[in-house]
Chimera marker file (.cmm) of the C-alpha trace (Angstrom):
<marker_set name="trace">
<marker id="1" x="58.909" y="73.972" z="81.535" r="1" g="1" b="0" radius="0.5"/>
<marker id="2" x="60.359" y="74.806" z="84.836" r="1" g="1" b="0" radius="0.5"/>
<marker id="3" x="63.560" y="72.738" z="84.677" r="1" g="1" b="0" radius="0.5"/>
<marker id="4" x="64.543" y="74.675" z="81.504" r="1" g="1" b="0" radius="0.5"/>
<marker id="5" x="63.419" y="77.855" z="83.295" r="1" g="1" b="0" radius="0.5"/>
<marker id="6" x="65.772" y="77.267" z="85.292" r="1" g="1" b="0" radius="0.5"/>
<marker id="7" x="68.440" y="76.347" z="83.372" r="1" g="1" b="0" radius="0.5"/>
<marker id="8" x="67.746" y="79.403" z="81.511" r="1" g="1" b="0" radius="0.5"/>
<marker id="9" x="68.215" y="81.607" z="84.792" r="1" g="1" b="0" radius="0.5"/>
<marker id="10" x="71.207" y="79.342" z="85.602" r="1" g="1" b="0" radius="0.5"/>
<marker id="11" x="73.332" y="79.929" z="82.317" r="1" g="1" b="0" radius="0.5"/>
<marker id="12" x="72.438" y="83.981" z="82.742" r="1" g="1" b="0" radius="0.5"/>
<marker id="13" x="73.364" y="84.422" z="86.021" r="1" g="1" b="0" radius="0.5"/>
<marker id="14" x="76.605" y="82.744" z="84.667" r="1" g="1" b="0" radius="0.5"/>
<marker id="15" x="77.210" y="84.924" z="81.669" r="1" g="1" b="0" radius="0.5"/>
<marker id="16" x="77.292" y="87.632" z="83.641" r="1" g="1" b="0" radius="0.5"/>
<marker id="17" x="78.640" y="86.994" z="86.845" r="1" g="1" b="0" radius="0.5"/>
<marker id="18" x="81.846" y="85.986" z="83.733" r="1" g="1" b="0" radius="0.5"/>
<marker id="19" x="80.994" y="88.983" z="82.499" r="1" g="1" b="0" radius="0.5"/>
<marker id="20" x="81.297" y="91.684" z="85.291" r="1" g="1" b="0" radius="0.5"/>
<marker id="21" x="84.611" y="92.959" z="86.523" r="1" g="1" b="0" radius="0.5"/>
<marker id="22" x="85.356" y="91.688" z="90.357" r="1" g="1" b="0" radius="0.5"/>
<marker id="23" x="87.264" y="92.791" z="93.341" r="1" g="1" b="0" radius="0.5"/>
<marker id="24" x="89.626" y="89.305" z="93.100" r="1" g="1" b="0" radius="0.5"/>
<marker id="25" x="91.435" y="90.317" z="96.363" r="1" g="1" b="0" radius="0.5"/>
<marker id="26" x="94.731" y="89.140" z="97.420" r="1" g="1" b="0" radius="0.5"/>
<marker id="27" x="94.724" y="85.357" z="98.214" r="1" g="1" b="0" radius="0.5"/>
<marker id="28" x="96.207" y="85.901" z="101.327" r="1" g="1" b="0" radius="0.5"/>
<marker id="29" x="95.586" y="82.203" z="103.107" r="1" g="1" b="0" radius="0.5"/>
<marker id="30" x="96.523" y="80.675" z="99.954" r="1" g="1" b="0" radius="0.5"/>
<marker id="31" x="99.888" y="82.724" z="99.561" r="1" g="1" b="0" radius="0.5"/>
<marker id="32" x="101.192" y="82.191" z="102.877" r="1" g="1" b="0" radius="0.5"/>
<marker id="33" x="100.411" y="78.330" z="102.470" r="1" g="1" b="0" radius="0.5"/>
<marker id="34" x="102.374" y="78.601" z="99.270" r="1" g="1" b="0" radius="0.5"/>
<marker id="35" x="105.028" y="80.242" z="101.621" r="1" g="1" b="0" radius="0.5"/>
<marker id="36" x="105.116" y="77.826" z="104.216" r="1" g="1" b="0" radius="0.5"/>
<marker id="37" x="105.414" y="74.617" z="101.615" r="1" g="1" b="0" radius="0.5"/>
<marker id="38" x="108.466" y="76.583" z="99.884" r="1" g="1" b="0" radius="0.5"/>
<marker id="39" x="110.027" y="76.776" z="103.540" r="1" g="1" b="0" radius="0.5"/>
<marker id="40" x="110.292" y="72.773" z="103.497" r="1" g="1" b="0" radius="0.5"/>
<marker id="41" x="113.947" y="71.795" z="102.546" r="1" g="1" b="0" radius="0.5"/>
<marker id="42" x="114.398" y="70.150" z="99.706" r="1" g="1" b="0" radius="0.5"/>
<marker id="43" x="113.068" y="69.761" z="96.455" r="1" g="1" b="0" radius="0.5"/>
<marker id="44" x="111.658" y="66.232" z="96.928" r="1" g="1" b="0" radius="0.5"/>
<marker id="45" x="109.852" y="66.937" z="100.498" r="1" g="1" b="0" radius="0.5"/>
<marker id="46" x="108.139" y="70.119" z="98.795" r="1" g="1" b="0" radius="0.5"/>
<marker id="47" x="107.128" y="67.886" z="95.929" r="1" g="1" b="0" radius="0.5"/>
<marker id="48" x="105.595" y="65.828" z="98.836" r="1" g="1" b="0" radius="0.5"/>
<marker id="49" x="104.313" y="68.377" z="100.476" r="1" g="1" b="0" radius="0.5"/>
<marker id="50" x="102.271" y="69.771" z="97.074" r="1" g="1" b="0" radius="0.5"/>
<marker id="51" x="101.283" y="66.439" z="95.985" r="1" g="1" b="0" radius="0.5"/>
<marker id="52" x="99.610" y="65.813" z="99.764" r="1" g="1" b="0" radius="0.5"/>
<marker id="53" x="98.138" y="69.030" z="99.601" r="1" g="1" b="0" radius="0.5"/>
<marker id="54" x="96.783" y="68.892" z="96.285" r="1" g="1" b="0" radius="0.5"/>
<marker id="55" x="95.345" y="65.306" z="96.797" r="1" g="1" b="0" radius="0.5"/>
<marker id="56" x="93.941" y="66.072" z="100.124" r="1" g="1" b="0" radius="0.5"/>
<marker id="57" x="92.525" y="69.431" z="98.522" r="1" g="1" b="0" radius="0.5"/>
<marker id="58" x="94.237" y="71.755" z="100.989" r="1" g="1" b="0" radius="0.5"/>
<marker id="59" x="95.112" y="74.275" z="98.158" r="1" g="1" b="0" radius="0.5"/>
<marker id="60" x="91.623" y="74.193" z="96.975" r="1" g="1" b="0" radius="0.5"/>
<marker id="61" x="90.176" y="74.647" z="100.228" r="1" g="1" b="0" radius="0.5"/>
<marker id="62" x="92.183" y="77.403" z="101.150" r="1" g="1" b="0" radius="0.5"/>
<marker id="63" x="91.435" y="79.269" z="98.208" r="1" g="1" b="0" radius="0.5"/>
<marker id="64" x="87.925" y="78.611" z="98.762" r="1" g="1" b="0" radius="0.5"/>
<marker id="65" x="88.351" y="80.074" z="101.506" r="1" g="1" b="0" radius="0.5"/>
<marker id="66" x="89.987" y="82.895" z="100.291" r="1" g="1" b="0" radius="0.5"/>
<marker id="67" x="87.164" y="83.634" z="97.434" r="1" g="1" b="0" radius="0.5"/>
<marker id="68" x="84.083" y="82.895" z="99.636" r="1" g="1" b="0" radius="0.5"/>
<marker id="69" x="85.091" y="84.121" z="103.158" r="1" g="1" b="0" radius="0.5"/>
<marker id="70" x="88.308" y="86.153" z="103.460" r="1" g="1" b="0" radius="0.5"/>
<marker id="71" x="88.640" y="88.477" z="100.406" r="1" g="1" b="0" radius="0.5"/>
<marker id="72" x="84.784" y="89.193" z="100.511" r="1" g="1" b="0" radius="0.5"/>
<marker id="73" x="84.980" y="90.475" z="104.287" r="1" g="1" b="0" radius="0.5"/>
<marker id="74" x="88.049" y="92.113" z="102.707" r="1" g="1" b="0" radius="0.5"/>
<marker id="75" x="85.854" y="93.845" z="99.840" r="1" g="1" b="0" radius="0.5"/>
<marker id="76" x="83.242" y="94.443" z="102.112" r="1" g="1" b="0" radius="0.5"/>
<marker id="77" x="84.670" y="95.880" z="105.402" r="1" g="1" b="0" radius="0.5"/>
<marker id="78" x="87.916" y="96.832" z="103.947" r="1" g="1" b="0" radius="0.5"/>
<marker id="79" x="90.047" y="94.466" z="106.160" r="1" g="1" b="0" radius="0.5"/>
<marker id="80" x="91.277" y="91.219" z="105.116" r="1" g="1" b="0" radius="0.5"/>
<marker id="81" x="91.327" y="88.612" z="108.762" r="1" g="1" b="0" radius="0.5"/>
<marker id="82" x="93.932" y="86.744" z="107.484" r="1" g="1" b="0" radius="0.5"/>
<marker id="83" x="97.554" y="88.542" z="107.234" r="1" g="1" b="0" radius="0.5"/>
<marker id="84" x="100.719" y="87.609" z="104.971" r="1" g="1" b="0" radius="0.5"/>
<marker id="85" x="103.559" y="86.315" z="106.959" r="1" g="1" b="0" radius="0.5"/>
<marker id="86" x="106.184" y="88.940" z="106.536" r="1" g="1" b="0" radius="0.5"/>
<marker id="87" x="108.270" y="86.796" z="104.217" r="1" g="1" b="0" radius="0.5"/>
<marker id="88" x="105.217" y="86.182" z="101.952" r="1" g="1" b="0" radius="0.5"/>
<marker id="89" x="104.690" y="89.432" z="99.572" r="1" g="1" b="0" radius="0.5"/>
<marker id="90" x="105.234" y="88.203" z="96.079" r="1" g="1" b="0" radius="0.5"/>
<marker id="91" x="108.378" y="86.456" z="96.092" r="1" g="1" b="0" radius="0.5"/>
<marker id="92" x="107.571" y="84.165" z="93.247" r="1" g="1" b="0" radius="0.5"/>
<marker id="93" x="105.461" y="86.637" z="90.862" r="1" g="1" b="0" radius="0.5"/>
<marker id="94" x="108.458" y="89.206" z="90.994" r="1" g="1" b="0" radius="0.5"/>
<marker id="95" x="111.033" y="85.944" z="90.119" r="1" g="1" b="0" radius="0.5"/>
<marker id="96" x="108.973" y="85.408" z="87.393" r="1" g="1" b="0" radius="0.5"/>
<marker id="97" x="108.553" y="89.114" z="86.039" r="1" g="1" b="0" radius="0.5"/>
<marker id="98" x="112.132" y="89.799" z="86.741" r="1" g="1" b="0" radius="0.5"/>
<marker id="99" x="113.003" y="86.705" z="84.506" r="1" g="1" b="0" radius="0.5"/>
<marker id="100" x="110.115" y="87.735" z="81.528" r="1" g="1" b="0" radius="0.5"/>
<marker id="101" x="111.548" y="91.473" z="81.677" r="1" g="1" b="0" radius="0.5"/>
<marker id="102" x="108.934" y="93.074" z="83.327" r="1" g="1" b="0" radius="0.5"/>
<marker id="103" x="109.136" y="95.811" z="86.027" r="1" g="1" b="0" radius="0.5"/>
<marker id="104" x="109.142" y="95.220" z="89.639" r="1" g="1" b="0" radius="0.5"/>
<marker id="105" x="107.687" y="97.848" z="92.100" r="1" g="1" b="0" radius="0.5"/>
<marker id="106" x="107.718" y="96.673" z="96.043" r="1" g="1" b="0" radius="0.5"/>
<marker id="107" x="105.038" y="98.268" z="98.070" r="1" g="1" b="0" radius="0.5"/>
<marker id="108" x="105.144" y="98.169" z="101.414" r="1" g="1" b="0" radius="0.5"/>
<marker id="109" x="102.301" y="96.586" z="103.921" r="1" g="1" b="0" radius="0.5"/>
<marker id="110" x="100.355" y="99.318" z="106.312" r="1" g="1" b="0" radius="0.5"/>
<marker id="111" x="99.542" y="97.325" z="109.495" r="1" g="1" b="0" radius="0.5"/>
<marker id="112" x="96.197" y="97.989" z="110.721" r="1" g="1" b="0" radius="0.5"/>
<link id1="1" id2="2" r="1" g="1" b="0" radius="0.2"/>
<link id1="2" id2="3" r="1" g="1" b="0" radius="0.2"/>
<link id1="3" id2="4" r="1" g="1" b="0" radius="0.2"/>
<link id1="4" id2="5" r="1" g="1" b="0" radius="0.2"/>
<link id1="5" id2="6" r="1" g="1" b="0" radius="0.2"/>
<link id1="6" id2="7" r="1" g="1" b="0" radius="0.2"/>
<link id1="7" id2="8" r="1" g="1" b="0" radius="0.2"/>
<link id1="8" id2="9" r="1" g="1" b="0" radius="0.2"/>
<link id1="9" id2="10" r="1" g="1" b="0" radius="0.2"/>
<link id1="10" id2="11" r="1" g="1" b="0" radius="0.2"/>
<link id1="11" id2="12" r="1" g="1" b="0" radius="0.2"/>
<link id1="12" id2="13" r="1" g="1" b="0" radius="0.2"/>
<link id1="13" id2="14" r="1" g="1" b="0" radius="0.2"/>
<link id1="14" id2="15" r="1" g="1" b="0" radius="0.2"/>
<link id1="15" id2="16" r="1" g="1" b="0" radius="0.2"/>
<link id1="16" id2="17" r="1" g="1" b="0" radius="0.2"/>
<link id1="17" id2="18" r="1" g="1" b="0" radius="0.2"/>
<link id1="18" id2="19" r="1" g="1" b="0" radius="0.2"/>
<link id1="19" id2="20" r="1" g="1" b="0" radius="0.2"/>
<link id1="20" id2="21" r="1" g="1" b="0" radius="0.2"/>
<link id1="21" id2="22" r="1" g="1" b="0" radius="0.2"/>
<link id1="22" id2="23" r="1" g="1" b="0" radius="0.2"/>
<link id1="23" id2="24" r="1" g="1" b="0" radius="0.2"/>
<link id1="24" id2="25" r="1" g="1" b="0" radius="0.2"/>
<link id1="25" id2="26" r="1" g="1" b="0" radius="0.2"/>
<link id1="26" id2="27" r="1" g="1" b="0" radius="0.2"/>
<link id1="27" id2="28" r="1" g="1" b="0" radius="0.2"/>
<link id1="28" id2="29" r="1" g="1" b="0" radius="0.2"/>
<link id1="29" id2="30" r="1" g="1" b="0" radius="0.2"/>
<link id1="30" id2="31" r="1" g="1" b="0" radius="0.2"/>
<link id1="31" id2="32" r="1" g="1" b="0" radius="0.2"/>
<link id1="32" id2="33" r="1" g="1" b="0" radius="0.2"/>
<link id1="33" id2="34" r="1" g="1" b="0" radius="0.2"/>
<link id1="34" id2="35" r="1" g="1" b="0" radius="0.2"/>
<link id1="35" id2="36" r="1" g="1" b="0" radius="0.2"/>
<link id1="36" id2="37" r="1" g="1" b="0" radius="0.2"/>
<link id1="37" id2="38" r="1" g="1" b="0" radius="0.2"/>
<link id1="38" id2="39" r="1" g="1" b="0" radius="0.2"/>
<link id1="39" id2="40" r="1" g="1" b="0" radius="0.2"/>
<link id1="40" id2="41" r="1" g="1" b="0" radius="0.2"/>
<link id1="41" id2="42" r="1" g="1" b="0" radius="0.2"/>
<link id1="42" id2="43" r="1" g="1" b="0" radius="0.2"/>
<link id1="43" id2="44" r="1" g="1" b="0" radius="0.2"/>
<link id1="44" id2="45" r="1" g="1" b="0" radius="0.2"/>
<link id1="45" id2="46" r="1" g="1" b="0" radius="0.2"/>
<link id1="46" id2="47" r="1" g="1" b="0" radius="0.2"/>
<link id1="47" id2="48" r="1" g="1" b="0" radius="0.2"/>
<link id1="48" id2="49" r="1" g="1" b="0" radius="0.2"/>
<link id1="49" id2="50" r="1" g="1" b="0" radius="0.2"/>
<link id1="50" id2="51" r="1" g="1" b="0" radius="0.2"/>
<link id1="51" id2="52" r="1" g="1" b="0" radius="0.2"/>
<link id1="52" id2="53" r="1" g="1" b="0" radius="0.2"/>
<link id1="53" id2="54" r="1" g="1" b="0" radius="0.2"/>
<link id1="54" id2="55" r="1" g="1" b="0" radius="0.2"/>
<link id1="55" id2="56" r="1" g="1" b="0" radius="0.2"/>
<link id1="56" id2="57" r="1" g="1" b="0" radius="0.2"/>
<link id1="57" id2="58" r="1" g="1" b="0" radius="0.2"/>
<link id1="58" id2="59" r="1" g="1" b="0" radius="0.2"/>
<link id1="59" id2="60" r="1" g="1" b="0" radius="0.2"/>
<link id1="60" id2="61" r="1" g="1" b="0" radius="0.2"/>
<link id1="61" id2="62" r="1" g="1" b="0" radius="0.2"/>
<link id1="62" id2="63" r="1" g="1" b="0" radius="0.2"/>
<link id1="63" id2="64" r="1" g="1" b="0" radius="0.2"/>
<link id1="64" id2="65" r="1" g="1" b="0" radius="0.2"/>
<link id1="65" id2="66" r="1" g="1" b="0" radius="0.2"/>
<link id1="66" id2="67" r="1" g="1" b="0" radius="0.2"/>
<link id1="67" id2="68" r="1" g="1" b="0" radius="0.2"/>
<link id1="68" id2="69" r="1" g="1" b="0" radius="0.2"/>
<link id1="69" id2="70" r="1" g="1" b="0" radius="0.2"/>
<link id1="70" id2="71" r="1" g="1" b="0" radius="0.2"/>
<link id1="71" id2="72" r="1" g="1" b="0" radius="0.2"/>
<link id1="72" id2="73" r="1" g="1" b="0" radius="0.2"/>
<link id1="73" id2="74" r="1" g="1" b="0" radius="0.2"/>
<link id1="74" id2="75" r="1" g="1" b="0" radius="0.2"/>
<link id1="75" id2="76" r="1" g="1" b="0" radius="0.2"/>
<link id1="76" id2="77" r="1" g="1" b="0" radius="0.2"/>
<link id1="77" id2="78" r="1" g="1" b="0" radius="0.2"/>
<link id1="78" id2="79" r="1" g="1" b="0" radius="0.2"/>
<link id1="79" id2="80" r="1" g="1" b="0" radius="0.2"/>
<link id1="80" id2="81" r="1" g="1" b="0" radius="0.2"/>
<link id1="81" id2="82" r="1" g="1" b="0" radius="0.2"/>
<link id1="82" id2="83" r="1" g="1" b="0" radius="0.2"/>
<link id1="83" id2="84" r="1" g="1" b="0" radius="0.2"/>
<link id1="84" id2="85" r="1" g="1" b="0" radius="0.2"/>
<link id1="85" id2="86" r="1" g="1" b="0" radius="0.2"/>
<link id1="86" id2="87" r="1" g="1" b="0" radius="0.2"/>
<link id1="87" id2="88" r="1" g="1" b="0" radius="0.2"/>
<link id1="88" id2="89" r="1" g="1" b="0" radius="0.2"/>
<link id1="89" id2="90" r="1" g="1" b="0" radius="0.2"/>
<link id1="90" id2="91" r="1" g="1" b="0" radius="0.2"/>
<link id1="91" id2="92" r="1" g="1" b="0" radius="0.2"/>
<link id1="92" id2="93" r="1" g="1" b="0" radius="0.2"/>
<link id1="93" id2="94" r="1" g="1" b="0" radius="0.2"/>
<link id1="94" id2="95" r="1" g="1" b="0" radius="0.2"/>
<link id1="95" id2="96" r="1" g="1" b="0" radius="0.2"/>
<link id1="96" id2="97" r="1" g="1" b="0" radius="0.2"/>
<link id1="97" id2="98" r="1" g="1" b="0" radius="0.2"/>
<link id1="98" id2="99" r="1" g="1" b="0" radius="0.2"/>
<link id1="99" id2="100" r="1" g="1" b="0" radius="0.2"/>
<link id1="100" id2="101" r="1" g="1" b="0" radius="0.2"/>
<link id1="101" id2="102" r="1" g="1" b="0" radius="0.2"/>
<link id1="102" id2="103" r="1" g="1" b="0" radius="0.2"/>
<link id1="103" id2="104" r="1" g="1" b="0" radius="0.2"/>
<link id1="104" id2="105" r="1" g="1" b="0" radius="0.2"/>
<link id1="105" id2="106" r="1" g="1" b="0" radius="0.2"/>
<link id1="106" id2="107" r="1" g="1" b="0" radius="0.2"/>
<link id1="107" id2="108" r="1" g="1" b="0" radius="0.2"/>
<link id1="108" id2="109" r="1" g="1" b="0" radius="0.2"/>
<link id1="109" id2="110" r="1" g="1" b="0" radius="0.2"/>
<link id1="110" id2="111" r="1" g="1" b="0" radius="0.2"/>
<link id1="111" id2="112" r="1" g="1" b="0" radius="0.2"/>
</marker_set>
């Protein structure tokens, strides 16, 4: 009876922590690593470069670190520790939009 208890209070707290909106925040430690491995030269040492960083899990631990720690201080105290490199906005989303057709608005970043 108590292991489907629970189970039971496992799967809700699920449902709707799926279901509620969230603050995602903006990734910040992940995005500038995504920066710095498209600063390698070359298309075969970033390959490299992913394929050590996924197999190691240094993308997933940054953005663990990002979801757990940095963008819920962000949420929280309104300040996010970790700060995109200046050549790190959104370089890649607004290739991407500008090749689908979508609009691209640049904001810029107020330094604390």
């Amino acid at each position: 009876m108590r292991k489907s208890f629970k189970a039971a209070t496992l799967a809700a707290a699920l449902v709707l922590g799926s279901l509620t909106p969230a603050c995602y925040g903006p990734f910040n430690a992940t995005r500038n690593l995504w920066h710095w491995n498209g600063q390698i030269e070359g298309k075969w040492g970033q390959e490299a470069v992913f394929l050590v960083c996924s197999i190691i899990p240094v993308y997933g631990l940054f953005m663990l670190g990002d979801v757990l720690i940095f963008n819920s201080i962000q949420f929280w105290g309104g300040d996010n520790p970790i700060k995109l490199t200046a050549e790190a906005p959104n370089t890649e989303v607004d290739r991407v939009a500008c090749l689908v057709g979508l609009p691209v608005s640049v904001q810029t970043l107020q330094v604390h």
